[in-house]
C-alpha positions as CSV (number, residue, x, y, z in Angstrom):
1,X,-190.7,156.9,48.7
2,X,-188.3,155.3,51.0
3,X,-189.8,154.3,54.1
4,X,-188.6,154.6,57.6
5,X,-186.5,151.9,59.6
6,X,-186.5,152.5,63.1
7,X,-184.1,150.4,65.2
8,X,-182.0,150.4,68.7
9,X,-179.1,152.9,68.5
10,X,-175.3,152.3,69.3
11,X,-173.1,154.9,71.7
12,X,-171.6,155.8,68.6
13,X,-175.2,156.8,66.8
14,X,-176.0,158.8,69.3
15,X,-173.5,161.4,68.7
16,X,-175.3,162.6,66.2
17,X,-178.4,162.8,68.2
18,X,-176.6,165.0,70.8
19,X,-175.7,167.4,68.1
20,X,-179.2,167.8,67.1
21,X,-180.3,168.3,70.2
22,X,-177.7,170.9,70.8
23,X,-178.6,172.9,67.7
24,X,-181.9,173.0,69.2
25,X,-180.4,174.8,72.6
26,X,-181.1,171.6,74.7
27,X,-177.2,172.1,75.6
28,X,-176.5,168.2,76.7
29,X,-173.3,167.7,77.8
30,X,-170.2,166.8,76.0
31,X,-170.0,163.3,77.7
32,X,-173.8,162.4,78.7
33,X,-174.5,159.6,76.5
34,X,-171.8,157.6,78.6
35,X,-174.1,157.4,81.4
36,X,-177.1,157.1,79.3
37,X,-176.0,153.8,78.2
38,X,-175.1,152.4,81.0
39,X,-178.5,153.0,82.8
40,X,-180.4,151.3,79.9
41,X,-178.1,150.4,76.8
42,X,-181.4,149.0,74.6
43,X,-183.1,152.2,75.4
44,X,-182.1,154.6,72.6
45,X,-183.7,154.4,69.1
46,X,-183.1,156.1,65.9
47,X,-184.7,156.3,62.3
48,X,-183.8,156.2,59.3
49,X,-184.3,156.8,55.9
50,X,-182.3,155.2,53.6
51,X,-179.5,154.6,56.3
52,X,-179.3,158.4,57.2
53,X,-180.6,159.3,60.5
54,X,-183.7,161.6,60.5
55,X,-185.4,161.2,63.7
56,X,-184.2,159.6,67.2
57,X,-186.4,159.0,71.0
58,X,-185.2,157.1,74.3
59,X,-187.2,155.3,76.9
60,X,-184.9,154.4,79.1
61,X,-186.2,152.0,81.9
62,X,-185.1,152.3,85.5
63,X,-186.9,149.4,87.4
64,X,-189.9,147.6,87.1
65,X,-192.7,150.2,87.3
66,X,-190.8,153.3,85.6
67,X,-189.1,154.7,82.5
68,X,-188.6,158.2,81.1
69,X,-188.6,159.3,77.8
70,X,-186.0,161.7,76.4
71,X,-184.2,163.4,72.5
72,X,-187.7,163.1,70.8
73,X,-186.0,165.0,67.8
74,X,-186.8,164.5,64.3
75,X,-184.4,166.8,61.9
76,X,-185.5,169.9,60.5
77,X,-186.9,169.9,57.0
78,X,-188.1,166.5,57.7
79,X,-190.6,167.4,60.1
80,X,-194.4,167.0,59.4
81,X,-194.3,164.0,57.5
82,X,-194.8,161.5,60.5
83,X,-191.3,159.8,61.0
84,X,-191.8,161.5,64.8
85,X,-195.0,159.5,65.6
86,X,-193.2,156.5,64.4
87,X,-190.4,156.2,65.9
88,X,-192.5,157.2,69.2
89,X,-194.4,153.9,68.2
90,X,-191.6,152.0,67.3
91,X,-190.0,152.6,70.8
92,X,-192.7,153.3,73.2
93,X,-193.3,149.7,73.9
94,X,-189.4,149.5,75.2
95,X,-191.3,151.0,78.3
96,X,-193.3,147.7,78.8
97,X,-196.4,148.2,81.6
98,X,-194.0,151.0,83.4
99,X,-195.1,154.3,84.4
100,X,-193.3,156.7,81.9
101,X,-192.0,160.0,82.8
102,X,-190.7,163.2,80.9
103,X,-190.0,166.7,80.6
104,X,-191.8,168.7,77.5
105,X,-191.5,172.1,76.2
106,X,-194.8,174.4,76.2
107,X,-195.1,173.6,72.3
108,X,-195.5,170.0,72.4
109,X,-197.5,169.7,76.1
110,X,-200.8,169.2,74.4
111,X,-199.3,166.5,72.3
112,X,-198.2,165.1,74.7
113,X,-201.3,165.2,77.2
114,X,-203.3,163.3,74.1
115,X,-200.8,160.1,74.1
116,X,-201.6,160.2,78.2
117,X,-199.5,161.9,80.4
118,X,-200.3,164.5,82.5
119,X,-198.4,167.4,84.1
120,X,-196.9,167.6,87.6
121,X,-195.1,170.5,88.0
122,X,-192.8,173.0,86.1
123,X,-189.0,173.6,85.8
124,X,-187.4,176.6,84.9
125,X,-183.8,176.5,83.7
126,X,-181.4,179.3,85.1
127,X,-178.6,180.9,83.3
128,X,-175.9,183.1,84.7
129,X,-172.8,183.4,86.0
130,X,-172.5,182.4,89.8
131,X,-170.4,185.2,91.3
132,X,-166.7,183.8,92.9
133,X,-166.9,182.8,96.2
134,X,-163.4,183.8,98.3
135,X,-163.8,181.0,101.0
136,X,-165.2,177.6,99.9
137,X,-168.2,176.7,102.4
138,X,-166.9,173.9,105.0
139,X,-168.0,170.2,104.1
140,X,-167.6,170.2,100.3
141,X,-165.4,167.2,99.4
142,X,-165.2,165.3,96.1
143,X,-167.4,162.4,95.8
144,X,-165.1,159.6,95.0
145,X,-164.1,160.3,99.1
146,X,-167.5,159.4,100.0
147,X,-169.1,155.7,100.6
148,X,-171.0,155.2,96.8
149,X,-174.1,153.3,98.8
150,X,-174.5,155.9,101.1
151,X,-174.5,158.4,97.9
152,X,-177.1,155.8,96.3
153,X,-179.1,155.9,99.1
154,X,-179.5,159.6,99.2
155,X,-179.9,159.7,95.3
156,X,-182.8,157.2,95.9
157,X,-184.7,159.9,98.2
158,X,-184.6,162.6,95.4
159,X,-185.4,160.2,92.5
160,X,-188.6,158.2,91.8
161,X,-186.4,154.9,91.1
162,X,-183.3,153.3,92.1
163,X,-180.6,154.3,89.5
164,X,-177.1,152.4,90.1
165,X,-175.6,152.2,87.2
166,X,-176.6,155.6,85.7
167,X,-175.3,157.1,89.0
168,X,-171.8,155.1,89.1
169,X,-171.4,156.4,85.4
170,X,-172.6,160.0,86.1
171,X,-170.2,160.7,89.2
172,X,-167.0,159.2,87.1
173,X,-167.9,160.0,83.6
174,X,-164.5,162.2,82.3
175,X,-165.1,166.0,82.6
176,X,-167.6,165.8,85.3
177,X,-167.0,167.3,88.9
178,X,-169.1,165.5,91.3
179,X,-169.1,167.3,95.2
180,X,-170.7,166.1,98.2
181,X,-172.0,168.6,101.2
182,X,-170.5,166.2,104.1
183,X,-172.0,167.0,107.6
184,X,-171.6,165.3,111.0
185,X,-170.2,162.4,108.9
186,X,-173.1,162.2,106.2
187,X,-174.3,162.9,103.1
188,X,-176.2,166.3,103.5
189,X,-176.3,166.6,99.6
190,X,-174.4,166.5,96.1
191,X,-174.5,168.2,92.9
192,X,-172.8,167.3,89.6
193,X,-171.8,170.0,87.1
194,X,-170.2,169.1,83.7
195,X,-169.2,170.8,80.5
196,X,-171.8,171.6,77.6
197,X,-171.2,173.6,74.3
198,X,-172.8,176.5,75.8
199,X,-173.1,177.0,79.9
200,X,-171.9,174.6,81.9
201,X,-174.9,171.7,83.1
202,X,-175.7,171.6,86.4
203,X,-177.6,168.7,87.4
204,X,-178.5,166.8,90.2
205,X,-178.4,169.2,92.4
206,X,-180.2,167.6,95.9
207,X,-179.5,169.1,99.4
208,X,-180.5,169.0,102.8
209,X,-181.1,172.4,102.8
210,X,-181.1,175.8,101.4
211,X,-177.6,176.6,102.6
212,X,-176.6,172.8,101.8
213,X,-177.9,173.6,98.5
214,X,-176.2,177.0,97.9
215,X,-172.8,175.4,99.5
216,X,-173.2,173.2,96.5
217,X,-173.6,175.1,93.9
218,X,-171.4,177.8,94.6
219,X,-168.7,174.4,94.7
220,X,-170.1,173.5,91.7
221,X,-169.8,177.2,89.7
222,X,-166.3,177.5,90.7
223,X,-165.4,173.4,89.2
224,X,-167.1,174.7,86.1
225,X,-164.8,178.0,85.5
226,X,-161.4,175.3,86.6
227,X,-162.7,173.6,83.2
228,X,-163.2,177.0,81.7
229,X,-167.0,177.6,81.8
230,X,-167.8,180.9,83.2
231,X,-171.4,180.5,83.5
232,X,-173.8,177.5,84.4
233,X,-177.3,176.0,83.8
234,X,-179.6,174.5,86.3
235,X,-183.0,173.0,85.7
236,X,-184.9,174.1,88.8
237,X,-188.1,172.6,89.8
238,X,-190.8,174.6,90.9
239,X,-192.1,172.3,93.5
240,X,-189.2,173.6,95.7
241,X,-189.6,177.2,95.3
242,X,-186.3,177.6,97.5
243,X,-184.1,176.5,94.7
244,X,-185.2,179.3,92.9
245,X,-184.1,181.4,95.7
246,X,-181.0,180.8,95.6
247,X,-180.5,181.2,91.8
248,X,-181.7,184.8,92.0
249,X,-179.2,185.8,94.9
250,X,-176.6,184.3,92.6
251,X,-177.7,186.7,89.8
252,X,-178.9,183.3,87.7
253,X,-182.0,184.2,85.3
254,X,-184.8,181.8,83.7
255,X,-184.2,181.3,80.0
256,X,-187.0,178.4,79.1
257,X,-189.6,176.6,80.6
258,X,-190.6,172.9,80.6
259,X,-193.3,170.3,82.4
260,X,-192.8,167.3,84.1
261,X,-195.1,165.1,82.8
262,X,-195.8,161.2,83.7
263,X,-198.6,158.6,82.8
264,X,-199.3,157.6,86.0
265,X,-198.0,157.7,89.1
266,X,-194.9,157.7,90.4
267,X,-193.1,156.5,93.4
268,X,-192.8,160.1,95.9
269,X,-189.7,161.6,95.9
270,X,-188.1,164.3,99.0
271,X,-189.4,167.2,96.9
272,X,-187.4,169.9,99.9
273,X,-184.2,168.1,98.7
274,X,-184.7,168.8,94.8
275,X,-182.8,171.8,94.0
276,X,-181.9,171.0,90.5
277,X,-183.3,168.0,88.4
278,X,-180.7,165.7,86.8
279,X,-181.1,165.9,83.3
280,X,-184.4,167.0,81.3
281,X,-183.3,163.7,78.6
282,X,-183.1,161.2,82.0
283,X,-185.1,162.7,84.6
């Protein structure tokens, strides 16, 4: 029996990971991997049997003190036989002494609560179709107008670990339509929304406020149906139970459930200004 070879995976690899992890309704977008990379290029690990590609994680490290893990997929019919487990051993220690985060479906939450992390808090991802909105909310302007530090700097409020590169590559990746709530001259929040195979992602989507928030995603509904995508998905934590709020009024509905989970803790984040989590593959 061929045995398992588990090794750092290229931009080009990964393509085929994002297809598996569409089939199993994750719904990534089209051009995520882009941004992936360039927050941690050495973080992304596939295996193989034989040279074909059966099973893929990535631990993608932020700073010094944390990492998140992501696209723990193994393909079907090759499941139950351990190539999971070891490519989680192979690429765990990528992490190093950091604090590693991620975001687990109810399914594998006990798995993951005997390799040591513990649950936080849960986010429901809405569906729907945001109804159109006849006059654009004042203060929404594209963010390449705005200053990128001052963007970074807000970012860094709402995350639990500075994220420059992922964030320069995020806001400009091709397809993606990032909008920033400006107010008295300042960032009062942003949103990115990008195409998927199914509903359009939503994510991040940090705010101010309530009404910054709703500003923004009603801005960030109508980009979607300009590139054709009549409905959206948002991953909405429940630590703010605003966000959810605001989904509901918009006619959006939860679909599927996952925890936030870490192994330790983790730098504090502005919880009020969380309206939408990035990705559930970065954090």
């Amino acid at each position: 029996m061929a045995s398992l070879s588990v090794a750092t995976a290229t931009l080009q690899d990964w393509e085929i990971v994002r297809s598996w992890a569409a089939e199993e309704g994750w719904n990534p977008g089209h051009s995520d991997a882009t941004a992936f990379f360039a927050q941690d290029p050495g973080g992304f690990f596939i295996g193989r049997l034989d040279g074909e590609p059966v099973s893929a994680i990535s631990v993608v490290t932020y700073d010094e003190t944390y990492a998140f893990l992501g696209f723990y997929l193994v393909r079907p019919g090759l499941r139950g036989r351990g190539h999971g487990i070891e490519t989680w051993r192979a690429a765990f220690a990528h992490a190093g002494e950091r604090v590693v985060g991620l975001d687990a479906v109810p399914a594998q939450q006990d798995n993951y609560r005997r390799s040591g992390f513990a649950t936080a808090y849960r986010t429901a991802r809405y569906v729907g179709e945001v109804p159109v909105v006849e006059t654009p909310a004042a203060g929404l302007v594209d963010a390449a107008l705005v200053d990128p530090a001052a963007l970074a700097a807000y970012d860094r409020a709402c995350h639990h670990a500075d994220r420059p590169r992922f964030l320069a590559s995020w806001l400009s990746t091709p397809g993606h339509r990032a909008l920033v709530r400006v107010v008295d001259g300042r960032p009062a929040g942003y949103g990115v929304v990008r195409p998927a195979r199914d509903e359009a992602r939503v994510g991040p989507l940090f705010a101010d406020t309530p009404a910054d928030a709703a500003a923004l995603l009603d801005g960030l509904a109508a980009e979607a149906r300009a590139f054709g995508s009549a409905r959206i998905a948002v991953d909405m934590p429940e630590t703010n139970p605003a966000a959810a709020r605001i989904a509901e009024e918009r006619g959006l509905r939860p679909t599927f459930e996952t925890a936030r989970m870490y192994t330790g803790p983790v730098r504090p984040v502005a919880v009020e200004r969380v309206f939408g989590v990035t990705t559930l593959e970065l954090g």
